[in-house]
N, CA, C and O atoms as a GROMACS GRO file, in nm:
protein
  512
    1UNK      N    1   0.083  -0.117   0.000
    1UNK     CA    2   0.000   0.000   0.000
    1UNK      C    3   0.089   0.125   0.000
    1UNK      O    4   0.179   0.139   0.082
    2UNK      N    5   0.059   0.220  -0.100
    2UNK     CA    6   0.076   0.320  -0.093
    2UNK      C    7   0.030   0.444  -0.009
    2UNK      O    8  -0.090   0.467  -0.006
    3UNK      N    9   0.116   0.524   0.059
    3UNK     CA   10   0.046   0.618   0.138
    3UNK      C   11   0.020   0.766   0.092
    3UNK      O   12   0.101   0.856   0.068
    4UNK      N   13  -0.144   0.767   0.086
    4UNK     CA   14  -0.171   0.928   0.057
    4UNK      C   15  -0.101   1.048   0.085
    4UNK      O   16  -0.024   1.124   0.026
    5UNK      N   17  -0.180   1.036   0.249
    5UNK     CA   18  -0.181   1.120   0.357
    5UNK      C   19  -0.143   1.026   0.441
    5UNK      O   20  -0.148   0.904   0.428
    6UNK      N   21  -0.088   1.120   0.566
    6UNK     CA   22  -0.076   1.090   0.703
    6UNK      C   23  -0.048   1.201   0.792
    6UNK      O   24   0.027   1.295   0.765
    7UNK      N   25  -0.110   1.186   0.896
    7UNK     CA   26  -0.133   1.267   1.004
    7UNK      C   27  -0.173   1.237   1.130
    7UNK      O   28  -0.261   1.150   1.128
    8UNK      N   29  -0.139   1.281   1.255
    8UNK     CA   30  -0.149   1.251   1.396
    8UNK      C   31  -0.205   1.410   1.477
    8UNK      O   32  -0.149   1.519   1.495
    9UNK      N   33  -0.338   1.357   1.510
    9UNK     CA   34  -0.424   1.428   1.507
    9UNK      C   35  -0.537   1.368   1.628
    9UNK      O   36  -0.597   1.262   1.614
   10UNK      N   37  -0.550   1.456   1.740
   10UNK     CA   38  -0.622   1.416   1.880
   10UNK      C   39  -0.532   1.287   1.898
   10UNK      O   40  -0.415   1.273   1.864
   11UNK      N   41  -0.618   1.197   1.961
   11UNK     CA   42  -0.560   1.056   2.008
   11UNK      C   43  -0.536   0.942   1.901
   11UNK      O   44  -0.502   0.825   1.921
   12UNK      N   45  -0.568   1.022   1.759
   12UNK     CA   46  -0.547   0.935   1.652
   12UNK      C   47  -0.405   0.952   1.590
   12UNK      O   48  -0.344   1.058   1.604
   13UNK      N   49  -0.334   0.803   1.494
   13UNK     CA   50  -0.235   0.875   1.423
   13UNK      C   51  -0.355   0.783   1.225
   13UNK      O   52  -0.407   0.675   1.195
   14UNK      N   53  -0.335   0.912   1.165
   14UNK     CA   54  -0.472   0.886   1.063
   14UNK      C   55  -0.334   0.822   0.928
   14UNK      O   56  -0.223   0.876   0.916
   15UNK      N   57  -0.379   0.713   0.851
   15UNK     CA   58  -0.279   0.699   0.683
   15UNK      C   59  -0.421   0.678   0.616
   15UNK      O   60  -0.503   0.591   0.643
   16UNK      N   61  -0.429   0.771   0.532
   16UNK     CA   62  -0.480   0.675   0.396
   16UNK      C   63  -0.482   0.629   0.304
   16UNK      O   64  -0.542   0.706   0.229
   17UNK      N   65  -0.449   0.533   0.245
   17UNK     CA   66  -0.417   0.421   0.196
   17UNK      C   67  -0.440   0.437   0.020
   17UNK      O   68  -0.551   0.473  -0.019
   18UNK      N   69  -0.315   0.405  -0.093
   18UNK     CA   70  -0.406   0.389  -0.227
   18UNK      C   71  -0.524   0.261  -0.247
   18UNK      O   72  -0.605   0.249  -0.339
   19UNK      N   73  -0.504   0.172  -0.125
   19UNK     CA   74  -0.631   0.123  -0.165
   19UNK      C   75  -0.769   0.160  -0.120
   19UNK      O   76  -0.872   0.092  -0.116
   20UNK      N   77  -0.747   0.279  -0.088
   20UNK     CA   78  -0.876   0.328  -0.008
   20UNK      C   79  -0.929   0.275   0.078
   20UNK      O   80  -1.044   0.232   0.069
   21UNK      N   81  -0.852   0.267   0.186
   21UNK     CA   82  -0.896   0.232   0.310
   21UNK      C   83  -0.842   0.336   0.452
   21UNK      O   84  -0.723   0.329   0.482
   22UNK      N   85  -0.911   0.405   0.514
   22UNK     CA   86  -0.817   0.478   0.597
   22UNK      C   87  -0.833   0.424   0.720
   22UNK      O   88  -0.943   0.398   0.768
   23UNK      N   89  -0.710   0.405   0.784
   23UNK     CA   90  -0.624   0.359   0.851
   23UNK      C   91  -0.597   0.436   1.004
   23UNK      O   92  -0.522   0.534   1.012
   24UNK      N   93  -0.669   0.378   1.122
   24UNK     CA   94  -0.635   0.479   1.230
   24UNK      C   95  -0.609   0.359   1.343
   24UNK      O   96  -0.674   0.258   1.369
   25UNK      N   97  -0.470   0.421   1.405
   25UNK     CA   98  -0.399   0.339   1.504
   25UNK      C   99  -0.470   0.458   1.617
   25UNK      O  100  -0.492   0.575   1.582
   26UNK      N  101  -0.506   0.396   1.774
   26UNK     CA  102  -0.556   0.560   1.867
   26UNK      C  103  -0.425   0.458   1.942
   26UNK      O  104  -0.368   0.350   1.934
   27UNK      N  105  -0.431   0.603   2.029
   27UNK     CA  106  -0.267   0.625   2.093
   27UNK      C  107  -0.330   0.559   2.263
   27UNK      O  108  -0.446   0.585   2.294
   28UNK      N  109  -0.270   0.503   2.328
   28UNK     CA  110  -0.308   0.454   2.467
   28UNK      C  111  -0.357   0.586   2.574
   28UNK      O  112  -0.441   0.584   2.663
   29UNK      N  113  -0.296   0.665   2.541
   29UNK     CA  114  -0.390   0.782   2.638
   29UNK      C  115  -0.392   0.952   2.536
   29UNK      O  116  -0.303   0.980   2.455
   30UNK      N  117  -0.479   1.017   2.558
   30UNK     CA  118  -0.543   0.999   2.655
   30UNK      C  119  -0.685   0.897   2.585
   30UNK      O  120  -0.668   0.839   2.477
   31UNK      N  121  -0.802   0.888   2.651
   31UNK     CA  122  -0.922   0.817   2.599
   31UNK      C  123  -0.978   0.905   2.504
   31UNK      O  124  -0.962   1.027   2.509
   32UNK      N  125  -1.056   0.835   2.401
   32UNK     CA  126  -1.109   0.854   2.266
   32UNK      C  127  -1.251   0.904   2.349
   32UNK      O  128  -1.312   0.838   2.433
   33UNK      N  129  -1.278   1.012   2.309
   33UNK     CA  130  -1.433   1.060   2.370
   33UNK      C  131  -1.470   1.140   2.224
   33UNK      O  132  -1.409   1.167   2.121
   34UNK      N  133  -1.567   1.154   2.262
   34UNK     CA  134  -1.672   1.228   2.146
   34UNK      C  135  -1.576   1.326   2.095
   34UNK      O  136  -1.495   1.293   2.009
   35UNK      N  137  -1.580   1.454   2.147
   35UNK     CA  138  -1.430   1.559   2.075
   35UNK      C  139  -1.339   1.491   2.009
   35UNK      O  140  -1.315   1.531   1.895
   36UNK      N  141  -1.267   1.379   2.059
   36UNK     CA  142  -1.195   1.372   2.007
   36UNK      C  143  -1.236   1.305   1.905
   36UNK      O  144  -1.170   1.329   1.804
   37UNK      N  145  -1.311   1.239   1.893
   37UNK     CA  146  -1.372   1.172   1.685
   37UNK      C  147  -1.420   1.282   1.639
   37UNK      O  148  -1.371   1.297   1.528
   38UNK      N  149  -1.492   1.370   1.665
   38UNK     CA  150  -1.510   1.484   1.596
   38UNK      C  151  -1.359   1.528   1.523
   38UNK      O  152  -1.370   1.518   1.400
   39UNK      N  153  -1.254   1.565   1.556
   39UNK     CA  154  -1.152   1.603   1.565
   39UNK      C  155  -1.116   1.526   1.456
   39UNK      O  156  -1.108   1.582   1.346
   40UNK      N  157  -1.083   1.351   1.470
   40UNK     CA  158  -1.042   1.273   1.351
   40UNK      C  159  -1.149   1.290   1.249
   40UNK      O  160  -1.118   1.292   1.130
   41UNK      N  161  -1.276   1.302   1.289
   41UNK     CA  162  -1.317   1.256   1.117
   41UNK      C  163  -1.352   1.392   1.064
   41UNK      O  164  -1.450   1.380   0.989
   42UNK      N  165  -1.316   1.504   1.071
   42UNK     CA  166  -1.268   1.603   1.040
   42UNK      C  167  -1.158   1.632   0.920
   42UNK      O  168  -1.160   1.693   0.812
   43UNK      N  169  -1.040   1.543   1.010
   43UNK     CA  170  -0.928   1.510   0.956
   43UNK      C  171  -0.928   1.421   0.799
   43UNK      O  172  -0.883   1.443   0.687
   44UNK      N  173  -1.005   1.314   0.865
   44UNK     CA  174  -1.122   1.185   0.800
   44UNK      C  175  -1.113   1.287   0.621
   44UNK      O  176  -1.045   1.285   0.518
   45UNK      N  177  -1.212   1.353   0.668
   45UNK     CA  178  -1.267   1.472   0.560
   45UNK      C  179  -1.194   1.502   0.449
   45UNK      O  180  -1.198   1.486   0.327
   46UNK      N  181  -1.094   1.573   0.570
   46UNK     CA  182  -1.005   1.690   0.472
   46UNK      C  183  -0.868   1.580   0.371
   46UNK      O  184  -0.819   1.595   0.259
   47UNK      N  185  -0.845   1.456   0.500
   47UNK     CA  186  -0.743   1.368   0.419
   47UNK      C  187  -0.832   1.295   0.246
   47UNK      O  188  -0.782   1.290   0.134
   48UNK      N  189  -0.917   1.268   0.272
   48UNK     CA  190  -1.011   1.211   0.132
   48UNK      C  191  -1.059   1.275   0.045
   48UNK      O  192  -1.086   1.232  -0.067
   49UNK      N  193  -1.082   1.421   0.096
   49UNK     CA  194  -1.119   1.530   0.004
   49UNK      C  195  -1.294   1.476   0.017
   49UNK      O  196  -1.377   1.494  -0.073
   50UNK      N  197  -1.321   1.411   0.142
   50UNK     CA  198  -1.479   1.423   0.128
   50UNK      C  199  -1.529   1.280   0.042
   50UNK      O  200  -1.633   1.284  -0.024
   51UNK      N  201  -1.477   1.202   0.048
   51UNK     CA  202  -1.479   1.056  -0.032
   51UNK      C  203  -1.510   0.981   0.122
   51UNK      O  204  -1.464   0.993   0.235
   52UNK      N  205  -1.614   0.896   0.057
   52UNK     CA  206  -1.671   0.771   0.164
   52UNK      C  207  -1.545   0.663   0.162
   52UNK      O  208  -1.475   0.645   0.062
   53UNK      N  209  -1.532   0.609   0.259
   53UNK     CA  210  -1.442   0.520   0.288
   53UNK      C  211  -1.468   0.423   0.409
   53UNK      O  212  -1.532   0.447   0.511
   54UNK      N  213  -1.421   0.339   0.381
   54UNK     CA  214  -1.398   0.216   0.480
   54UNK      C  215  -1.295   0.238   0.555
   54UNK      O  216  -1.207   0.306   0.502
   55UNK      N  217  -1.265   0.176   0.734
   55UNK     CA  218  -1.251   0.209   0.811
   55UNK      C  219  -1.175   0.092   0.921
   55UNK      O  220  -1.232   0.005   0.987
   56UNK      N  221  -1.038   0.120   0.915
   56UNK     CA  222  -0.960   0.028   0.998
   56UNK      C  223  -0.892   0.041   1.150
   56UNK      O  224  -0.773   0.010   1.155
   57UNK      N  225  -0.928   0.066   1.222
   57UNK     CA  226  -0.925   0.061   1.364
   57UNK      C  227  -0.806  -0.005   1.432
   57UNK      O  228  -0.829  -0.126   1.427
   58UNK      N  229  -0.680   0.018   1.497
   58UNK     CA  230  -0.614  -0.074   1.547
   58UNK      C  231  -0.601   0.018   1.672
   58UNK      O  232  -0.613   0.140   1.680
   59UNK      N  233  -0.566  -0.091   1.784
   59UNK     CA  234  -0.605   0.014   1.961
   59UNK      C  235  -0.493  -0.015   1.995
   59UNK      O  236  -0.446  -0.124   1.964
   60UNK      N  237  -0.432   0.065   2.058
   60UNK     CA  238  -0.333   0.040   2.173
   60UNK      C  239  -0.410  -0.083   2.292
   60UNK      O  240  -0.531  -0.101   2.284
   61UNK      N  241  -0.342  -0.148   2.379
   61UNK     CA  242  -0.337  -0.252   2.452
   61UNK      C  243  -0.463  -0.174   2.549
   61UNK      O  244  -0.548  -0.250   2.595
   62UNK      N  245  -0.473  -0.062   2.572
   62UNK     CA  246  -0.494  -0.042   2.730
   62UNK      C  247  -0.629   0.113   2.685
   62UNK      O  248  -0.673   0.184   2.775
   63UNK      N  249  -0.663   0.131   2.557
   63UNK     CA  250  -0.723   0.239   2.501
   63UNK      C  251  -0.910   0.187   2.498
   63UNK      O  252  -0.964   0.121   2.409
   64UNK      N  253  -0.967   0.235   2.606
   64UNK     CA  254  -1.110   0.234   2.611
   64UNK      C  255  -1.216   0.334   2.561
   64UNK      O  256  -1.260   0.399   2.656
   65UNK      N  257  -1.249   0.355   2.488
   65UNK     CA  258  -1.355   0.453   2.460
   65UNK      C  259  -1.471   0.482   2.551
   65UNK      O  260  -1.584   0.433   2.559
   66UNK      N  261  -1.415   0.566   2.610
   66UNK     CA  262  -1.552   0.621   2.695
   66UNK      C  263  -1.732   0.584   2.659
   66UNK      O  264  -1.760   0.576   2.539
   67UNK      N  265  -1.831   0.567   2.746
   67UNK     CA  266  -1.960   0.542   2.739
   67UNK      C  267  -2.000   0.649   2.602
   67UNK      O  268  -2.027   0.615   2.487
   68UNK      N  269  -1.996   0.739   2.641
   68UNK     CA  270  -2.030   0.845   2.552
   68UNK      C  271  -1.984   0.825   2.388
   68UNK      O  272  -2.053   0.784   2.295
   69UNK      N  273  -1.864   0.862   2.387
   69UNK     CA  274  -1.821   0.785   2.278
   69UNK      C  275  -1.858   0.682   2.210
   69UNK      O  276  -1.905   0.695   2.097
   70UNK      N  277  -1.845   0.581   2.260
   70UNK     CA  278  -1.940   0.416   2.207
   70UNK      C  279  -2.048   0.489   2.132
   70UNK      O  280  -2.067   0.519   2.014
   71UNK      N  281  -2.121   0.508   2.261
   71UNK     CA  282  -2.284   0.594   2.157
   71UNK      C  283  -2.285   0.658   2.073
   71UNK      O  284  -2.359   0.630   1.978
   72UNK      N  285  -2.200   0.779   2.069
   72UNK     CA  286  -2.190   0.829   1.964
   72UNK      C  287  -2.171   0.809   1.836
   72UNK      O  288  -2.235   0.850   1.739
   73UNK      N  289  -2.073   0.737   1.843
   73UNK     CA  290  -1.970   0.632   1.736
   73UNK      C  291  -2.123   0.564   1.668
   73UNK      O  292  -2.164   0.595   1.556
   74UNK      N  293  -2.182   0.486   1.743
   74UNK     CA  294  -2.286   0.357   1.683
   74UNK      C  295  -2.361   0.468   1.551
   74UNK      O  296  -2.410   0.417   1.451
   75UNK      N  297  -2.361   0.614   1.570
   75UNK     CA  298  -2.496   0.657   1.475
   75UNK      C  299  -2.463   0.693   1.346
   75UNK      O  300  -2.348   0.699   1.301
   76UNK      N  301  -2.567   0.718   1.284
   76UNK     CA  302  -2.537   0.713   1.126
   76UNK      C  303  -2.455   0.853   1.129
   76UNK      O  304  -2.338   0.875   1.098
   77UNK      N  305  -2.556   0.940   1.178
   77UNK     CA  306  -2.478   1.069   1.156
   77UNK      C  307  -2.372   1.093   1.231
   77UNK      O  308  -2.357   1.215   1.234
   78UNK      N  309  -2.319   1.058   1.272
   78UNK     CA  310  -2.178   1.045   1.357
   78UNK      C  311  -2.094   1.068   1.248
   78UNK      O  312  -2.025   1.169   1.263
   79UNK      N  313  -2.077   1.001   1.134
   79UNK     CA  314  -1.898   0.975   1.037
   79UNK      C  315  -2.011   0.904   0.932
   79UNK      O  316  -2.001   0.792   0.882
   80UNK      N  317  -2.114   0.995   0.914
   80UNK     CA  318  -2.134   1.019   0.734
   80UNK      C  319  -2.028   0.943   0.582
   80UNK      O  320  -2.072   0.898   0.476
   81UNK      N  321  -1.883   0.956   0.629
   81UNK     CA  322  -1.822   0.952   0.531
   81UNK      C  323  -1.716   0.779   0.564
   81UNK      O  324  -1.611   0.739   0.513
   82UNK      N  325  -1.789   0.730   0.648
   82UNK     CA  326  -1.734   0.550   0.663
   82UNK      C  327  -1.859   0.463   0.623
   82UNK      O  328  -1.977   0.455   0.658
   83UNK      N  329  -1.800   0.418   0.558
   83UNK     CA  330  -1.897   0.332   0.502
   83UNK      C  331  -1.885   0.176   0.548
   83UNK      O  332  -1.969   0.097   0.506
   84UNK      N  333  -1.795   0.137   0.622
   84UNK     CA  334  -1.788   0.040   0.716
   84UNK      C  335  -1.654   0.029   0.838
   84UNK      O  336  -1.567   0.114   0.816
   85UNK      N  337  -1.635  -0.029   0.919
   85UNK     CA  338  -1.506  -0.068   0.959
   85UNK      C  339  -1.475  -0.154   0.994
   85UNK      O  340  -1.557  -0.245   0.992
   86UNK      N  341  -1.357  -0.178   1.042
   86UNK     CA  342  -1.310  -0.310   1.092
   86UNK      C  343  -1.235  -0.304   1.218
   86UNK      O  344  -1.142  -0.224   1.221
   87UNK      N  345  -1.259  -0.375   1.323
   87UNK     CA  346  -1.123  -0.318   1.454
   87UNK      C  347  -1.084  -0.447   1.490
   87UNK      O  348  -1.133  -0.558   1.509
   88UNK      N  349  -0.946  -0.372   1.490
   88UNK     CA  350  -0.819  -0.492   1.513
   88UNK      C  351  -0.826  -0.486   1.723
   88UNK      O  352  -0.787  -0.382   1.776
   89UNK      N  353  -0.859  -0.561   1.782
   89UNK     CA  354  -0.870  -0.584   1.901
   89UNK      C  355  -0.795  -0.680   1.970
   89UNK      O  356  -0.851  -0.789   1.983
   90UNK      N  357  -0.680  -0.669   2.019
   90UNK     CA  358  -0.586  -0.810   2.090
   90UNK      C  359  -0.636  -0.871   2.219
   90UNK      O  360  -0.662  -0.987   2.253
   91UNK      N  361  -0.642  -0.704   2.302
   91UNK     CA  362  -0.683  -0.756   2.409
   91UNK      C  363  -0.793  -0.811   2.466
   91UNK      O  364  -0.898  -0.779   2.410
   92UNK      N  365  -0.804  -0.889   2.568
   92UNK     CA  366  -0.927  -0.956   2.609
   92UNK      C  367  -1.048  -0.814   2.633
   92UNK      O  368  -1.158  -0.774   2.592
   93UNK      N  369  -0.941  -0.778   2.724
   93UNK     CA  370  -1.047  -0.683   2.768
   93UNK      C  371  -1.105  -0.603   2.649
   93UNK      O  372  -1.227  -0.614   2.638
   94UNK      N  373  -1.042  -0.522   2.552
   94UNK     CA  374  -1.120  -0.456   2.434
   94UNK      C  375  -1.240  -0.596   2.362
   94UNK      O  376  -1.359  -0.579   2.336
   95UNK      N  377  -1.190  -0.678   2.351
   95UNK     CA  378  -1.237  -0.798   2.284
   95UNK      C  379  -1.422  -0.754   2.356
   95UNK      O  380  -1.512  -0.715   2.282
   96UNK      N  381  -1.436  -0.772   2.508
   96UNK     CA  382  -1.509  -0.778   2.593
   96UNK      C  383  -1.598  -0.633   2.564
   96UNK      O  384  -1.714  -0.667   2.541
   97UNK      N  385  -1.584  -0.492   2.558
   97UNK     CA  386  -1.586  -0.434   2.521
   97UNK      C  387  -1.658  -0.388   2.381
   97UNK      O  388  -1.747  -0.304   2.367
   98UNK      N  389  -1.593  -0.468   2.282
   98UNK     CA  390  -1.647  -0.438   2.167
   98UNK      C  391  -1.770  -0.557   2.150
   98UNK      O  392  -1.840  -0.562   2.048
   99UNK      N  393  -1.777  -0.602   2.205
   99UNK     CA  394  -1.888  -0.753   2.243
   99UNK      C  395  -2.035  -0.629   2.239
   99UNK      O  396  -2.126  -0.601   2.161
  100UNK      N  397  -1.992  -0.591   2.354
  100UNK     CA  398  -2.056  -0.492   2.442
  100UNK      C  399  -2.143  -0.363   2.345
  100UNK      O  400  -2.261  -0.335   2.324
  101UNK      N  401  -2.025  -0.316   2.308
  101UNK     CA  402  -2.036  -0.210   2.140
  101UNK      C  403  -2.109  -0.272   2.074
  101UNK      O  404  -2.215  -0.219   2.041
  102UNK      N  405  -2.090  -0.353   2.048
  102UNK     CA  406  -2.213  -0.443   1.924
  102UNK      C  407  -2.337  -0.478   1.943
  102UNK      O  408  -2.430  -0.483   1.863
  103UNK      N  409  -2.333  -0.502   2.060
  103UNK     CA  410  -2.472  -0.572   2.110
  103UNK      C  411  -2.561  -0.436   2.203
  103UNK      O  412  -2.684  -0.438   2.214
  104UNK      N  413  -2.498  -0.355   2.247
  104UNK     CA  414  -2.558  -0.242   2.334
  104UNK      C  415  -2.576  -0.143   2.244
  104UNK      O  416  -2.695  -0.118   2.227
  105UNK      N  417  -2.483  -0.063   2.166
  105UNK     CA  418  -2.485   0.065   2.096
  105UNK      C  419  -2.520   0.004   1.967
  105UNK      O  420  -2.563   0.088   1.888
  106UNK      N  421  -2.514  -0.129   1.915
  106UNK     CA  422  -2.583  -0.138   1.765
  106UNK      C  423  -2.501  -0.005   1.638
  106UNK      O  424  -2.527   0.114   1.623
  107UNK      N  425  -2.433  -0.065   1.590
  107UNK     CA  426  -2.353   0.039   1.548
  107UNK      C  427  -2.454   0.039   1.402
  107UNK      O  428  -2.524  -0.057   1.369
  108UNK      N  429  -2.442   0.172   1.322
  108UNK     CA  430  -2.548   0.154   1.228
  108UNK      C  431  -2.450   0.134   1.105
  108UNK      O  432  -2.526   0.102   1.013
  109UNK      N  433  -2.317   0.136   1.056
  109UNK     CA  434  -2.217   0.070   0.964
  109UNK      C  435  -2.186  -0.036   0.989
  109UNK      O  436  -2.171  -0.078   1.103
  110UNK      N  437  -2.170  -0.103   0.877
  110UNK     CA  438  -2.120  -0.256   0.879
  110UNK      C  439  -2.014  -0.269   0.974
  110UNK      O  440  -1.918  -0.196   0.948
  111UNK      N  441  -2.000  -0.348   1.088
  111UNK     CA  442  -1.871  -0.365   1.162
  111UNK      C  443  -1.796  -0.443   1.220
  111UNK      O  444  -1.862  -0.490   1.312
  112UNK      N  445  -1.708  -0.480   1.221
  112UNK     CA  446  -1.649  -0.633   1.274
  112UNK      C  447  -1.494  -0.601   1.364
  112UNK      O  448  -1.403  -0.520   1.347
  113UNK      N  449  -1.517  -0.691   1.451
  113UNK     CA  450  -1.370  -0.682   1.492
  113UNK      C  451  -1.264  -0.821   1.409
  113UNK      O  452  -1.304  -0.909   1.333
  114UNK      N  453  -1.120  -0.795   1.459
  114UNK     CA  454  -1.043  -0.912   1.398
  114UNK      C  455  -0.930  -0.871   1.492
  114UNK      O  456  -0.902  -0.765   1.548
  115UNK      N  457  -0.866  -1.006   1.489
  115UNK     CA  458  -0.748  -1.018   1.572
  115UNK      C  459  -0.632  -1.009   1.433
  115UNK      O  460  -0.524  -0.953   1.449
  116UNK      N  461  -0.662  -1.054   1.335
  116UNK     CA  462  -0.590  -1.011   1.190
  116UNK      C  463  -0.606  -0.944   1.099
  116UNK      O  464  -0.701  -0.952   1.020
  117UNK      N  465  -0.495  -0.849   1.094
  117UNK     CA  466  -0.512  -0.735   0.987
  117UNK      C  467  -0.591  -0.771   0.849
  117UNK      O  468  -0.706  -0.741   0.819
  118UNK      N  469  -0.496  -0.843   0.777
  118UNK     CA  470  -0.492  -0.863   0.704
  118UNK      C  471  -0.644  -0.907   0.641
  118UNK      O  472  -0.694  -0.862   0.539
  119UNK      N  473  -0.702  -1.010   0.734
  119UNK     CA  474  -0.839  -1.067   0.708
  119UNK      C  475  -0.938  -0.921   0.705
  119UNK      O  476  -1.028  -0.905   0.624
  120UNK      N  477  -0.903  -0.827   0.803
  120UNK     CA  478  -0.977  -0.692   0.845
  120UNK      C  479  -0.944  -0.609   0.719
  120UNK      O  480  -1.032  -0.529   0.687
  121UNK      N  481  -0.847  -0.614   0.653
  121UNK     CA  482  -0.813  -0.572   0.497
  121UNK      C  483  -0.925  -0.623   0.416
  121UNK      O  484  -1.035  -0.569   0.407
  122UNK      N  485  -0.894  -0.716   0.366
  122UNK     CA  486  -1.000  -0.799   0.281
  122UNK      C  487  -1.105  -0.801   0.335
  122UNK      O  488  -1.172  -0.813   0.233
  123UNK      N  489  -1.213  -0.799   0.454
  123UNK     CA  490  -1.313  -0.744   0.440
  123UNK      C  491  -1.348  -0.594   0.391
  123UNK      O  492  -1.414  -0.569   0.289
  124UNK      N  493  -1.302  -0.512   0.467
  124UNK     CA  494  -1.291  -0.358   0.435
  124UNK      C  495  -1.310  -0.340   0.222
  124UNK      O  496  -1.383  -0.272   0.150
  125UNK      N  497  -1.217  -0.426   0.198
  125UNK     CA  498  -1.222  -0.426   0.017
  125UNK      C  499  -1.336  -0.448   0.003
  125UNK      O  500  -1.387  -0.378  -0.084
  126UNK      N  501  -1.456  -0.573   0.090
  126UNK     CA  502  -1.503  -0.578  -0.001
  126UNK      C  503  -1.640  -0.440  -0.002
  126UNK      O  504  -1.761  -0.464  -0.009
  127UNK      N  505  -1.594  -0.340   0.004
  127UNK     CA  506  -1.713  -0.260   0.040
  127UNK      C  507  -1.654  -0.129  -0.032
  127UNK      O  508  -1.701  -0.021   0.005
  128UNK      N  509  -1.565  -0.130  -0.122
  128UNK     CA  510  -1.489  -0.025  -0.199
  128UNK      C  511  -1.575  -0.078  -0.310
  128UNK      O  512  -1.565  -0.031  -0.423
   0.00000   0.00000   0.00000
């Protein structure tokens, strides 16, 4: 993969990708709250020039998204411009978590977690 853009921006560091996929690692502190996704998909925006995209997630070990956040995150109008994602989750505890995300906040984009990139790649394609 070729890289567009890149930028590190709130608790995110953002790449996006020539295969059109953008790419966000969040940093272990501080926590991902509402401001701060406002903040990335902002970024989101301005890196795509406003192009829908699919959506790759990888967390630091110890990075929880606040209650608020979760909710937010689940709605359509939240990030208009993802058209699905994928989150790379190692730890148990996020694992537990995103269980939680799925089944409580009902996210309204297609969404999956994976313990492998790569598989989290090839889904993400298939929605380009």
């Amino acid at each position: 993969m070729e890289v567009l853009s890149h930028r590190k921006v709130s608790v995110f560091e953002l790449t996006y990708g020539d295969d059109g996929i953008m790419y966000v690692d969040k940093f272990e502190q501080p926590i991902d709250t509402v401001e701060s996704q406002r903040i990335g998909l902002k970024a989101v925006a301005e890196m795509t020039g406003g192009k829908r995209v699919p959506l790759l997630v990888k967390y630091a070990d110890y990075v929880f998204p606040d209650a608020r956040g979760r909710d937010n995150w689940a709605k359509k109008e939240t990030a208009p411009l993802i058209i699905a994602e994928a989150h790379i989750a190692h730890s148990t505890a996020l694992r537990l978590i995103f269980k939680f995300y799925m089944t409580v906040n009902k996210p309204f984009r297609p969404t999956r977690m994976f313990t492998d990139e790569a598989q989290a790649v090839s889904w993400l394609q298939s929605f380009l």
